[in-house]
C-alpha positions as CSV (number, residue, x, y, z in Angstrom):
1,X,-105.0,24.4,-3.5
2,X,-103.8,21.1,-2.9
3,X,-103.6,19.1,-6.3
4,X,-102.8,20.6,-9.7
5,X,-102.6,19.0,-13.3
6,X,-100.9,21.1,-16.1
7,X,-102.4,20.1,-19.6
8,X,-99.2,20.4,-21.6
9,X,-100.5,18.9,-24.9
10,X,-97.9,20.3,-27.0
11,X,-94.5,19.7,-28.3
12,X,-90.8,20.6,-26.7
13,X,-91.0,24.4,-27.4
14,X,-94.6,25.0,-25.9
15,X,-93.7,23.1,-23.2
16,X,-90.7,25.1,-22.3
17,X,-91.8,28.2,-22.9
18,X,-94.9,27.0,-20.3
19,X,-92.0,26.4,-17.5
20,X,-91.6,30.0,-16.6
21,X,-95.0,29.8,-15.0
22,X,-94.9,26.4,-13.7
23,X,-92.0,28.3,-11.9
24,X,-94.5,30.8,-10.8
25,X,-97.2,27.9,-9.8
26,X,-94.8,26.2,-7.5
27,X,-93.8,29.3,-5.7
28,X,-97.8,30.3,-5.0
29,X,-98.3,26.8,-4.0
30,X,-95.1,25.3,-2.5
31,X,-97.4,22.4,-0.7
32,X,-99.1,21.4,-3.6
33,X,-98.9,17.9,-5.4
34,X,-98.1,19.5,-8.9
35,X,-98.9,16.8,-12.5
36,X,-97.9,17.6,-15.7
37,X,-100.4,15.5,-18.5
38,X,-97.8,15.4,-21.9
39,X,-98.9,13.5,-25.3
40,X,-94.9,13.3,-26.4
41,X,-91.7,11.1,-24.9
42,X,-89.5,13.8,-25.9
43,X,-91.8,16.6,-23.5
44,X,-91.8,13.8,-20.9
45,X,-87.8,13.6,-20.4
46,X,-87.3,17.0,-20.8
47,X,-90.3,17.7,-17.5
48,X,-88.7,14.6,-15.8
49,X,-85.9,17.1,-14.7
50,X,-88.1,19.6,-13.5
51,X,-87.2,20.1,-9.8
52,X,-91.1,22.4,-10.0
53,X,-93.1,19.0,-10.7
54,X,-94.1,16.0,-8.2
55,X,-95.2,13.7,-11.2
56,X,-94.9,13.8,-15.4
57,X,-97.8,11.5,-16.9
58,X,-97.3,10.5,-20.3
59,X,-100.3,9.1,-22.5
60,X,-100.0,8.9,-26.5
61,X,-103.6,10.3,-27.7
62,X,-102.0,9.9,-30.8
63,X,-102.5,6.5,-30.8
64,X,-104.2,4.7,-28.4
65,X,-107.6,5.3,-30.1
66,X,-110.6,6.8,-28.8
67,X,-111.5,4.1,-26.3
68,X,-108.7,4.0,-24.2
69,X,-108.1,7.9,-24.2
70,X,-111.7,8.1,-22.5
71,X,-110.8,5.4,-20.0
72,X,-107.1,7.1,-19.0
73,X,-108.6,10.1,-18.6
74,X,-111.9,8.9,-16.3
75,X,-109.1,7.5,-14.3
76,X,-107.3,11.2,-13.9
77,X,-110.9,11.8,-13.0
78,X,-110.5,10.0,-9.7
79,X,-107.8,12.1,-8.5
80,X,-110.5,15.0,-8.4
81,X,-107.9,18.0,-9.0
82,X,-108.5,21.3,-7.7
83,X,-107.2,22.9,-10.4
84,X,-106.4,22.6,-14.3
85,X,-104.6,24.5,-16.4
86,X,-104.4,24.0,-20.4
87,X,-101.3,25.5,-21.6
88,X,-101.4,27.5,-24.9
89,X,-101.8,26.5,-28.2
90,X,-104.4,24.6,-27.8
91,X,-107.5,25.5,-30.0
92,X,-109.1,22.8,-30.8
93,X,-111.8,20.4,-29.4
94,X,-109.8,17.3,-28.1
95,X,-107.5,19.0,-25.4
96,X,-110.7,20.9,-24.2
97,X,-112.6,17.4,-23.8
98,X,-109.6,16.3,-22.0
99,X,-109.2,19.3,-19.2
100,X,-113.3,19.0,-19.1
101,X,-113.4,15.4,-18.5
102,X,-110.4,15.5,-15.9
103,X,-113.1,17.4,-14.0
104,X,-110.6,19.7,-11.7
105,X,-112.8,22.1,-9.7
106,X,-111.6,25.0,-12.0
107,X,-110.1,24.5,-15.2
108,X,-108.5,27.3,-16.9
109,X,-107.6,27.9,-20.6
110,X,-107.6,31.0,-23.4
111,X,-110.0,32.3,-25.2
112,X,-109.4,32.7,-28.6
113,X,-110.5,34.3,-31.4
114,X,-111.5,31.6,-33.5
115,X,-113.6,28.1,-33.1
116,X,-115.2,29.2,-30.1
117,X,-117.9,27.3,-30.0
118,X,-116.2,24.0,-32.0
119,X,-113.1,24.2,-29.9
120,X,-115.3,23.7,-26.7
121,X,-113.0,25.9,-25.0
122,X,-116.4,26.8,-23.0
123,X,-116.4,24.0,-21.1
124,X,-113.7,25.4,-18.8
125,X,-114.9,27.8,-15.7
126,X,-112.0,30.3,-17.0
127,X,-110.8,31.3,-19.9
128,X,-107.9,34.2,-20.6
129,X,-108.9,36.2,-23.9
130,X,-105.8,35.7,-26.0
131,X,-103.5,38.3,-26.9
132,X,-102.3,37.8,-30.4
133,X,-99.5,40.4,-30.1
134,X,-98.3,39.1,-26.7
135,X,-95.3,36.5,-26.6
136,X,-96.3,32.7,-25.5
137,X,-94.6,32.7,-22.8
138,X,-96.7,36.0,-21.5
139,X,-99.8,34.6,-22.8
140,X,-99.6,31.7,-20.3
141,X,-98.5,33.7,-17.6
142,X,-102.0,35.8,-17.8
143,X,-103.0,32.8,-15.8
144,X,-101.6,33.7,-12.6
145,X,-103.4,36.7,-12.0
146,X,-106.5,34.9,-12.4
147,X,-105.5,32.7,-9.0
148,X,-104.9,35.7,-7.2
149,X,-101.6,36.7,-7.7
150,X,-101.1,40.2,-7.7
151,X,-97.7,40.9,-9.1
152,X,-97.5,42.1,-12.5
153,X,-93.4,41.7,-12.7
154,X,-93.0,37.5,-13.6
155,X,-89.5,36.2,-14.5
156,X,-89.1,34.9,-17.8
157,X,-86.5,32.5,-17.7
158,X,-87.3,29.1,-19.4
159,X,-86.0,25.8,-17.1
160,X,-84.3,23.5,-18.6
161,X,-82.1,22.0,-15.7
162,X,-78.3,20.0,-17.6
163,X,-76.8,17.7,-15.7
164,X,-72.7,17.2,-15.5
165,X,-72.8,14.4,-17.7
166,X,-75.0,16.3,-20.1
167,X,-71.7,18.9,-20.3
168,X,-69.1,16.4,-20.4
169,X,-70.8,14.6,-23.3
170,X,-70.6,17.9,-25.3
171,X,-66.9,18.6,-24.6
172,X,-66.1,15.5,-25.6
173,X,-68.1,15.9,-28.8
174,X,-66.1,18.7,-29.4
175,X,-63.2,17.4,-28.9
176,X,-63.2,14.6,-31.2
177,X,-64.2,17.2,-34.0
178,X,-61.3,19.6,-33.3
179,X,-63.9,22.4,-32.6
180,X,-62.8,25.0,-30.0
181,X,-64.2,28.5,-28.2
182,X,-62.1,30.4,-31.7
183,X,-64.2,28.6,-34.1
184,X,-67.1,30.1,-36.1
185,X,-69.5,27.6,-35.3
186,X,-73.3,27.7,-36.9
187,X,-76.2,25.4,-36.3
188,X,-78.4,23.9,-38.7
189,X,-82.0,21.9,-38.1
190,X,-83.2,21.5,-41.4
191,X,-86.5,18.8,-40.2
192,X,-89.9,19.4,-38.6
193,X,-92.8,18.1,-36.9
194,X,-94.6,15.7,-39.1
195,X,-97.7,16.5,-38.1
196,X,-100.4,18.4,-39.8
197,X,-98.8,18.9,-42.9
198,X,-95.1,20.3,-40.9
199,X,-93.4,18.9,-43.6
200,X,-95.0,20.7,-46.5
201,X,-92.9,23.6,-44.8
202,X,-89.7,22.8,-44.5
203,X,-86.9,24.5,-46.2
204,X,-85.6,22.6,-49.3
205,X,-82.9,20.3,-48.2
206,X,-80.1,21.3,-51.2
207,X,-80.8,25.3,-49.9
208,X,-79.6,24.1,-46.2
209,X,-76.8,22.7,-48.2
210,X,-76.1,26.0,-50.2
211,X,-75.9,28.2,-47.0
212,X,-73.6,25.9,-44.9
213,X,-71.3,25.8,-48.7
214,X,-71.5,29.6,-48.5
215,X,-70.8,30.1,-45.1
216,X,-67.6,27.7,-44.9
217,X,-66.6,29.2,-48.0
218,X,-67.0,33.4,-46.5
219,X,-66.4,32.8,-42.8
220,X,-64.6,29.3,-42.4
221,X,-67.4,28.7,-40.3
222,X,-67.8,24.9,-38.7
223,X,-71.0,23.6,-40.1
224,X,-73.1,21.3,-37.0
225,X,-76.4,19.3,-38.8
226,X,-79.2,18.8,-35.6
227,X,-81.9,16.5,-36.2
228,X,-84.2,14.0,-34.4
229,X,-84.8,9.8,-35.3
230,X,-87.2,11.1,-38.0
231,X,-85.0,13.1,-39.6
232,X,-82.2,10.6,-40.2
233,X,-82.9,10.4,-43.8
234,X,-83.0,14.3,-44.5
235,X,-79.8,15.3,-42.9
236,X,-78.0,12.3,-44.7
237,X,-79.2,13.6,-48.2
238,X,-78.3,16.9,-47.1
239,X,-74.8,16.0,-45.9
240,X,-74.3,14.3,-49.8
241,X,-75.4,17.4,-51.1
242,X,-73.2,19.8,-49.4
243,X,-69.8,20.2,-50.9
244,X,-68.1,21.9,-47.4
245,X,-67.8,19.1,-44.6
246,X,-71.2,19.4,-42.3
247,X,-70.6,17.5,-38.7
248,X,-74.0,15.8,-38.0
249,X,-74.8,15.7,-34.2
250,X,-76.2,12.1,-34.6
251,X,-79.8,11.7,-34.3
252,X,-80.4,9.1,-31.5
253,X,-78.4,10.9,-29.1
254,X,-79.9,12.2,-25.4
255,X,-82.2,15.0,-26.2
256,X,-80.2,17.1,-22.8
257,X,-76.9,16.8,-25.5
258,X,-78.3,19.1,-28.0
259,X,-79.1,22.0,-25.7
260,X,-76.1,21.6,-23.7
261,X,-74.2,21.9,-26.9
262,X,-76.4,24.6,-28.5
């Protein structure tokens, strides 16, 4: 196995909670010229660290239009890849096309329940039936076994490599806000993907006031407000709302700050 692309389609979380088998991959084939294919910036930065991958390729599907997808990916076509893999979720008919136009010599994805046909998950030479009940990060580690690895014990641990700087910046976040290793300190992300109808599920922003009010009030607990660029307007009506002072994290800051603070 010489040359593998990953198919992480997804957002931050799957992608993460895909790295415990890319830790796997990398150990069955430590010669191998390893790709990850992402569709987000965010996804990008966070596998740009990864010590397990030779290359992170970012395209935005999203919005390049129909034409220029098919073109990017006949080019990934050229490479002729031994081997696919299309992490989970992915159910639906356009990541398929994608890991079946690649054209790897075996392309791997789950089977699912649902939209087998319409999902064209049959264009793939292998497919895992899905366990529903199993944890995501088990469900894509069902692929190993299918490339011959014969160990049913896998570590678990999600990668996500902070730097130094990624700590310093935290302690001196903490600093400035008088927050220290005594302090009751909870963690609020009151925003959401807004795609396919996210936001129709997000918690009420005055009720994400109402808890961090109750919990200063009970506990003296140290309110922190998490959010993204998109969700700059949200967390500022929810800091006028709240009657305890909320410290917002900032929303254009290095994506490696909030984990290293978290």
């Amino acid at each position: 196995m010489n040359t593998i692309i990953l198919l992480l389609l997804a957002g931050i979380g799957d992608a993460l909670l895909f790295t415990p088998t890319l830790t796997h991959l990398r150990k069955m084939y430590p010669r191998a010229k390893i790709t990850a294919l992402v569709m987000y910036p965010a996804v990008k930065d966070i596998l740009s660290h990864s010590s397990d991958l030779d290359e992170v390729i970012f395209f935005d599907f999203l919005n390049e239009g129909y034409l220029r997808s098919l073109l990017f990916v006949l080019g990934l076509r050229r490479r002729k890849y031994d081997l696919s893999i299309l992490a989970f979720p992915a159910n639906r008919y356009q990541p398929n096309l994608i890991s079946f136009l690649i054209g790897a010599k075996r392309r791997l994805c789950h089977q699912y329940e649902v939209k087998r046909i319409t999902s064209l998950s049959f264009l793939h030479t292998d497919r895992v039936p899905l366990d529903y009940h199993c944890h995501q990060i088990d469900a894509n580690l069902q692929f190993l076994p299918l490339l011959g690895e014969t160990s049913q014990k896998f570590s678990k641990e999600i990668s996500f490599p902070l730097t130094p700087a990624d700590h310093k910046a935290v302690r001196q976040f903490l600093q400035r806000h008088n927050i220290t290793a005594k302090d009751f300190v909870v963690g609020m992300h009151a925003g959401s993907s807004e795609l396919s109808g996210m936001v129709h599920k997000r918690w009420p922003r005055e009720r994400f006031a109402s808890v961090g009010d109750a919990l200063s009030e009970r506990y003296h607990a140290k309110i922190l407000l998490f959010g993204g660029p998109s969700e700059i307007l949200r967390n500022n009506e929810i800091l006028k709302l709240s009657k305890a002072p909320v410290i917002t994290t900032g929303c254009g800051n290095d994506l490696f700050e909030f984990p290293a603070l978290i």
